[in-house]
N, C-alpha and C positions, 0 to 999 in steps of 0.2 A: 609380728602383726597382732598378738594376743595383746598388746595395752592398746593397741589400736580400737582394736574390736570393743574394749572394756567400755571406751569415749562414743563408738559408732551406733551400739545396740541401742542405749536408752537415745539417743539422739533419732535413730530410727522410729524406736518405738513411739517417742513422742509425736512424731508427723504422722505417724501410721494412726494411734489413737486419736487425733486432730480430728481428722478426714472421718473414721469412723462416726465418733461420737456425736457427730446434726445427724445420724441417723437409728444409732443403738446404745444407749446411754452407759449400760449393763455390759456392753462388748469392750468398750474404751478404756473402764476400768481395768476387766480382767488381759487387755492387752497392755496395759502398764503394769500388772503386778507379774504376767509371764515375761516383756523384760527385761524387768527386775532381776527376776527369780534366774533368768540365765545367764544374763551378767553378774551374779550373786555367786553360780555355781564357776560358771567360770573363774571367776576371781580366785575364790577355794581352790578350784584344781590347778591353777599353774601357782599360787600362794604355796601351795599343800606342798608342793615339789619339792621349795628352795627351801622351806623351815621345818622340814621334818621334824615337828614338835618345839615349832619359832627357834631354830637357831639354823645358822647356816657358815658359813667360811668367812671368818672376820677379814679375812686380806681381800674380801671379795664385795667390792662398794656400792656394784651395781648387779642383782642376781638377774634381772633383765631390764635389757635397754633397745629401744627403736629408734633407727636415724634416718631419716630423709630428708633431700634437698628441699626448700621451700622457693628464698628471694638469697640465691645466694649471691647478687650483686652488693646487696647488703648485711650478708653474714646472718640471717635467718634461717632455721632446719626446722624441721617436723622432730625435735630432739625429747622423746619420753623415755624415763626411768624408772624403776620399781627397788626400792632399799626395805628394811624393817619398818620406818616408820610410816615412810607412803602405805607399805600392804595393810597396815592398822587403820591407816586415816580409810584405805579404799573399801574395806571391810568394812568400816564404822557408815558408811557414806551411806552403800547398800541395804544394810540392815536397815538405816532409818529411813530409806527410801521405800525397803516393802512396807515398814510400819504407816507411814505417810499415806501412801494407797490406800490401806485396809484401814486407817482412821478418818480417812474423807468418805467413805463407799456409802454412807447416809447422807452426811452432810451434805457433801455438792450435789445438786440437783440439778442447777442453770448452765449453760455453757458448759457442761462437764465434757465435752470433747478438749477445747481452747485450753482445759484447766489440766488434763492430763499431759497435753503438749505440754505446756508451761514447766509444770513439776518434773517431766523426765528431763528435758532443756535443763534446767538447775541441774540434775543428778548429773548431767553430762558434764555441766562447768567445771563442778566443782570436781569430779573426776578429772576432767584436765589440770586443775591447779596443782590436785597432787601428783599427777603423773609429768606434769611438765618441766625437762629442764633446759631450754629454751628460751631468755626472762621475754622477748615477744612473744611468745606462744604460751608463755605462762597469764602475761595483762591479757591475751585473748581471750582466755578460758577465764578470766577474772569477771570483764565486763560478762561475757556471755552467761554466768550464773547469776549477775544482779538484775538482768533487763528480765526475764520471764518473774524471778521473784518480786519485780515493781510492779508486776500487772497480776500476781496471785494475789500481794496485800489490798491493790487498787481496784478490783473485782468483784473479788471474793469477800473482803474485809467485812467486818461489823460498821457500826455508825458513824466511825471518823473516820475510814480508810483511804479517802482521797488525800488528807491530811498525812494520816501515816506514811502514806506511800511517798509521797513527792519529799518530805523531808528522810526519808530512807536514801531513797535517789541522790539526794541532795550532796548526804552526808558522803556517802559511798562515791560517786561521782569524783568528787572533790578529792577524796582521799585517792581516790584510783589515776586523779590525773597527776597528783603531787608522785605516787607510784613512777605513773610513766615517765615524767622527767627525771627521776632521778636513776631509772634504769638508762635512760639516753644519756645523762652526765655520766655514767658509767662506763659505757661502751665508748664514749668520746674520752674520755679519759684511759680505758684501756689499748684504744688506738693510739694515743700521742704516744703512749712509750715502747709499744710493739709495734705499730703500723699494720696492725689485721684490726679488722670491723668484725668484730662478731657477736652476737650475745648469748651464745653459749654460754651455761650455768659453771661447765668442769676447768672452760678458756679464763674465766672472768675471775677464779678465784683465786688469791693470790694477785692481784692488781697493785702494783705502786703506784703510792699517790701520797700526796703532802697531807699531816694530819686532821687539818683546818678543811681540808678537801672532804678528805674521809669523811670527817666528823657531819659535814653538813649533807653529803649523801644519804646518809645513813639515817640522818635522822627526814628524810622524805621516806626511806622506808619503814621506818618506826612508826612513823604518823599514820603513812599510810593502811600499816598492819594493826594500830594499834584502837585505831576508828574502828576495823571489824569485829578485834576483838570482845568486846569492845572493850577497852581501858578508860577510869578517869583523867581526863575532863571529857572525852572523847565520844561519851556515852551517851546523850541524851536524845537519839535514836531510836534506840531498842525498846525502851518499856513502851513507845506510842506504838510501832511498828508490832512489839507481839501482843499488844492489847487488838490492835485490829485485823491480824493477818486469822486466816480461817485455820483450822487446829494443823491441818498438813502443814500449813507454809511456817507456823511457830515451831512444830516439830524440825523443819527441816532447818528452819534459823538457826533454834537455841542449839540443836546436835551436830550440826554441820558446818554453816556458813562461819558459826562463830570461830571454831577449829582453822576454818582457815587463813584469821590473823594469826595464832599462835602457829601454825605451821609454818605460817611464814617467817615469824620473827625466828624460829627453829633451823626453818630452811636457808633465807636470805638474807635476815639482817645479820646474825651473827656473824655465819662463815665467809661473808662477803668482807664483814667490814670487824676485825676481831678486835682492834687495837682500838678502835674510836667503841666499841661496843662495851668493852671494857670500862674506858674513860668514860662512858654514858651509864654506867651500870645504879649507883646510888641512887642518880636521877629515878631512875627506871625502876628500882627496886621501894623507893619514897612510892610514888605512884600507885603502884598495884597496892600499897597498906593501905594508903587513902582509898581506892577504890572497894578493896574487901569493908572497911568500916563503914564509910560514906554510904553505899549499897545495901548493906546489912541494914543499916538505921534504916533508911528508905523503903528497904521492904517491910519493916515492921509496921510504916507508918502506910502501908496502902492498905483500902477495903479491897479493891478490884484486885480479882483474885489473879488475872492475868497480869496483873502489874507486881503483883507481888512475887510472882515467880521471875519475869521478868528481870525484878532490881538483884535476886537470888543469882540470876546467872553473871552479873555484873561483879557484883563479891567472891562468887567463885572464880572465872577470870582474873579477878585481881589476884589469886594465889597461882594462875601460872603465869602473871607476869614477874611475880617476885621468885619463883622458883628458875625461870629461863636467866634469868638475872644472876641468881647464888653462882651460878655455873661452874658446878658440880654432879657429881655423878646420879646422890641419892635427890637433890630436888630436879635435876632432867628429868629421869627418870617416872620423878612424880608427877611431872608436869603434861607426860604422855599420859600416865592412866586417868587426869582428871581431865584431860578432855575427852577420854572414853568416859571415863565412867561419868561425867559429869552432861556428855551426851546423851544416856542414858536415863539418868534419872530424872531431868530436868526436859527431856522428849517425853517422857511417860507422863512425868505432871502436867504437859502443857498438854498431851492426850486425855487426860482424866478432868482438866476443866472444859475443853471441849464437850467431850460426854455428855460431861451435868450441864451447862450451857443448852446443848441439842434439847436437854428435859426441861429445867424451867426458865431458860431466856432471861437470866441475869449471872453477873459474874459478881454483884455486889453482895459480899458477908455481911451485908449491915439486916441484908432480906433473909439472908440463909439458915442457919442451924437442925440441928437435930435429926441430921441426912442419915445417921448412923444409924439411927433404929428402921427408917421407910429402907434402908440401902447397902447392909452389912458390908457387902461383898466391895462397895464405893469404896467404903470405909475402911476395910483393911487395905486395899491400895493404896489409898488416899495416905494410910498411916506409916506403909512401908516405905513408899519414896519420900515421904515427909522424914522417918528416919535415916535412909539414906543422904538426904541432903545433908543434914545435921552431921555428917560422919560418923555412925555408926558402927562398932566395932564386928568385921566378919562381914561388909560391904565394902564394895570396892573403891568407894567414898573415902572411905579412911584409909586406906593404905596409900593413896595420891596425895592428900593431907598431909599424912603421915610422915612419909617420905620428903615433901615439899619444904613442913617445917626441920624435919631436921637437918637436912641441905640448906635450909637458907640460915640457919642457927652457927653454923661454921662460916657462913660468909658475914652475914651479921645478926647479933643479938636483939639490937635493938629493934629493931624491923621485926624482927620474928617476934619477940613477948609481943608487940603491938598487933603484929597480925593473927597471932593465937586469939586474943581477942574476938577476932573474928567468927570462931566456932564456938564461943559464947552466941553471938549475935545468932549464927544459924540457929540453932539451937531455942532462940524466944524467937525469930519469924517461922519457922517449922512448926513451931508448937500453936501458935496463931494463925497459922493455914488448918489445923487440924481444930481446932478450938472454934473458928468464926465459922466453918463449911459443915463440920459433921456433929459438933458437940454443942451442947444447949440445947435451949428450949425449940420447939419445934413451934413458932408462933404462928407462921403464915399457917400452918396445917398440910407441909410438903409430904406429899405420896405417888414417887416416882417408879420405872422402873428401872431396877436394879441392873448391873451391867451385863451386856448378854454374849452368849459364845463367843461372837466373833471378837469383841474386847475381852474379852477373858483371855485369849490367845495371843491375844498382842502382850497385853498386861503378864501373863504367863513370861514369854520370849522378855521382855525387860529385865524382870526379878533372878531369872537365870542367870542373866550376863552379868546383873551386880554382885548376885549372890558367888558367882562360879569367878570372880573377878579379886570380891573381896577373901576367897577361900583359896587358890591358886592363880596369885598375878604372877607367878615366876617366869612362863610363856611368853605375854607380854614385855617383861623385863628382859629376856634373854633378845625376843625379835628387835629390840630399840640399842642396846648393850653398845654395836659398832656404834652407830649414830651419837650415843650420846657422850660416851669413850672420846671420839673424834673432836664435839661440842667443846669438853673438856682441857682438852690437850691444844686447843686452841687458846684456850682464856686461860690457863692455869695462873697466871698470877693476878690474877681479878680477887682472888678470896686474900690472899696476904694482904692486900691494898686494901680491900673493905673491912678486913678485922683492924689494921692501922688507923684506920680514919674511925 
């Protein structure tokens, strides 16, 4: 019942804080971040168990799992799972779910009961996405994390947020029902050759079916995961959506939600569909270079400082769609720590524009400069995640990079010098996030103040994980090791066929 409980608390706590807060504004919050905080420790403590020191019994695929009947005239269970990479996604969920708290605790003012509902409802979803293997009780917990985050953007947001919101919905929607049908062509398809209805995640794998069949499955999930991702073309969602969502719901987008296309594509499309996965791989691994370049330019060319971080997450995503692609050990591999680490550092910037936002009510560098002298303390945050993003060596930026390219340099060359490229790119928008916010002239006469304790504490818990990330990822590496081993041995001759071609 412990993954149970994991999905149960914040779903609790969010109705609990609902009701509260039309009467103690002050109460609703700190019953969202207690829990947080104890579905945080609980997590840790049955986590703590199976990887004493992330690693645990490779013949052993599932260290805990929950089954219960649902609709079983239709082959539905209450079927959750816990492996290395879910415990990372559910640990990464958490953390940025207390950060999300304690960075809205000025901010929201209005409805802040509705608001705390909303946020824990998300931390709940997306807890189920990675705990679910189930694929109905997985699209469950899918939709249920996008409807509370359409009414944080569509609330909460800045000046365009009805806009934002409804084309979020839109995008997501769309992509979630292409989702659905193709998990139904799925289970209809693995009925005809077995005669059981199920959609169990352990039933389903290994399903026969004609290639043409495959191939067109597969690519409902690809789409589907690849719109959250987000992936080029797929993207143009995101930058409206975190220009207007208020600092928690951009936190909780760019570290969270996004992970849940690449979990997916990690989780479902591969091992579902290996053979057309393969055959799709060039396709797939083109894509994600265009989207690293495409995005990179894009972010250079934004003032809005929200859009610039924004097009930043879009280019970094395009290196874990070219690394799930390589399909190999050292870009898997990479491709798990850059959506930690990339959680990470791209939650803390989209924290640190809110901040300064709360102080002078624009996000436009064209108004900003010379924040460094009124705001030291802005400033070296401002400079470390700015260096982090760029891959910085001895952050945990660069070792997911790191890894990425050279995994994908054995699947293919060409792909790789072109997306190396890429960390050029990071490298002049990083530099122009720090250049247009804190350096220059100080023309307007900005005299803010500087960030206080309780951002200092968040800001602090950030810099650790990158730091203690890019200093010792071997943890990491070791809890993912079965998972990505398994990825592996499934596609192995995907890299012979893309160094041929």
């Amino acid at each position: 019942m412990i993954l149970v409980w994991l999905i149960l608390i914040p779903l609790v706590g969010g109705v609990v804080a609902g009701f509260v807060g039309s009467r103690n504004v002050s109460a609703c919050r700190w019953i969202s971040l207690v829990a947080l905080a104890l579905d945080a420790a609980l997590a840790i403590g049955m986590i703590s168990q199976h990887l004493g020191g992330f690693q645990y019994e490779s013949s052993k695929v599932w260290f805990e799992e929950f089954r219960a009947s649902w609709i079983p005239v239709l082959g539905i269970s209450v079927h959750l799972g816990l492996d290395g990479l879910s415990s990372l996604m559910v640990l990464l969920t958490l953390f940025l779910g207390i950060i999300g708290v304690g960075a809205s605790w000025s901010e929201i003012q209005e409805r802040a009961g509705f608001f705390h509902f909303n946020f824990l409802w998300i931390i709940a979803g997306v807890l189920g996405v990675f705990l679910a293997l189930d694929l109905f009780l997985f699209f469950f917990f899918w939709e249920i994390m996008l409807v509370p985050m359409y009414f944080l953007i569509g609330i909460w947001g800045h000046e365009n947020r009805q806009y934002a919101a409804v084309k979020f919905f839109i995008f997501t929607q769309a992509s979630g029902l292409l989702m659905l049908l193709s998990i139904l062509a799925l289970v209809f398809v693995h009925r005809a050759g077995t005669g059981t209805l199920t959609f169990d995640y352990s039933e389903l794998l290994g399903t026969q079916m004609l290639p043409a069949v495959a191939t067109w499955i597969m690519l409902g999930f690809f789409i589907a995961f690849t719109v959250k991702l987000p992936a080029f073309p797929f993207h143009p969602w995101l930058p409206d959506a975190h220009t207007e969502a208020p600092t928690a719901g951009s936190i909780v987008l760019a570290g969270i939600l996004l992970k849940t296309g690449a979990y997916g594509l990690l989780r479902f499309t591969v091992p579902l569909f290996p053979e057309a996965a393969r055959s799709f791989a060039p396709v797939a691994m083109t894509l994600g270079v265009i989207g690293i370049i495409y995005a990179a330019l894009m972010a250079f060319s934004q003032s809005d400082l929200k859009r610039l971080v924004a097009y930043t997450s879009v280019s970094h995503m395009g290196f874990v769609l070219l690394g799930i692609y390589s399909f190999n050990e050292f870009a898997l591999q990479g491709v798990v720590m850059q959506m930690i680490c990339h959680g990470l550092s791209a939650g803390a910037q989209f924290m640190l524009v809110g901040a300064l936002y709360e102080r002078i009510h624009t996000r436009d560098m064209g108004k900003m400069g010379g924040l460094w002298t009124t705001a030291p303390a802005f400033g070296v945050a401002g400079m470390f995640f700015a260096m982090a993003s760029l891959g910085l060596p001895g952050l945990g930026n660069f070792i997911a990079e790191f890894l990425i390219l050279v995994g994908s340099f054995q699947a293919s060359v060409p792909a790789t010098t072109i997306a190396a490229l890429g960390l050029v790119g990071a490298t002049v928008y990083s530099l122009w996030f720090m250049r247009g916010a804190f350096f220059g002239p100080n023309e307007r006469g900005w005299t803010i103040v500087d960030l206080n304790a309780r951002e200092l504490v968040l800001i602090a818990a950030f810099v650790i994980g990158l730091v203690w990330l890019g200093v010792y990822p071997q943890p990491v590496l070791n809890a993912v090791a079965p998972v990505v081993q398994s990825l592996e041995k499934m596609t192995q001759p995907v890299t012979a066929a893309l160094l041929r071609s």
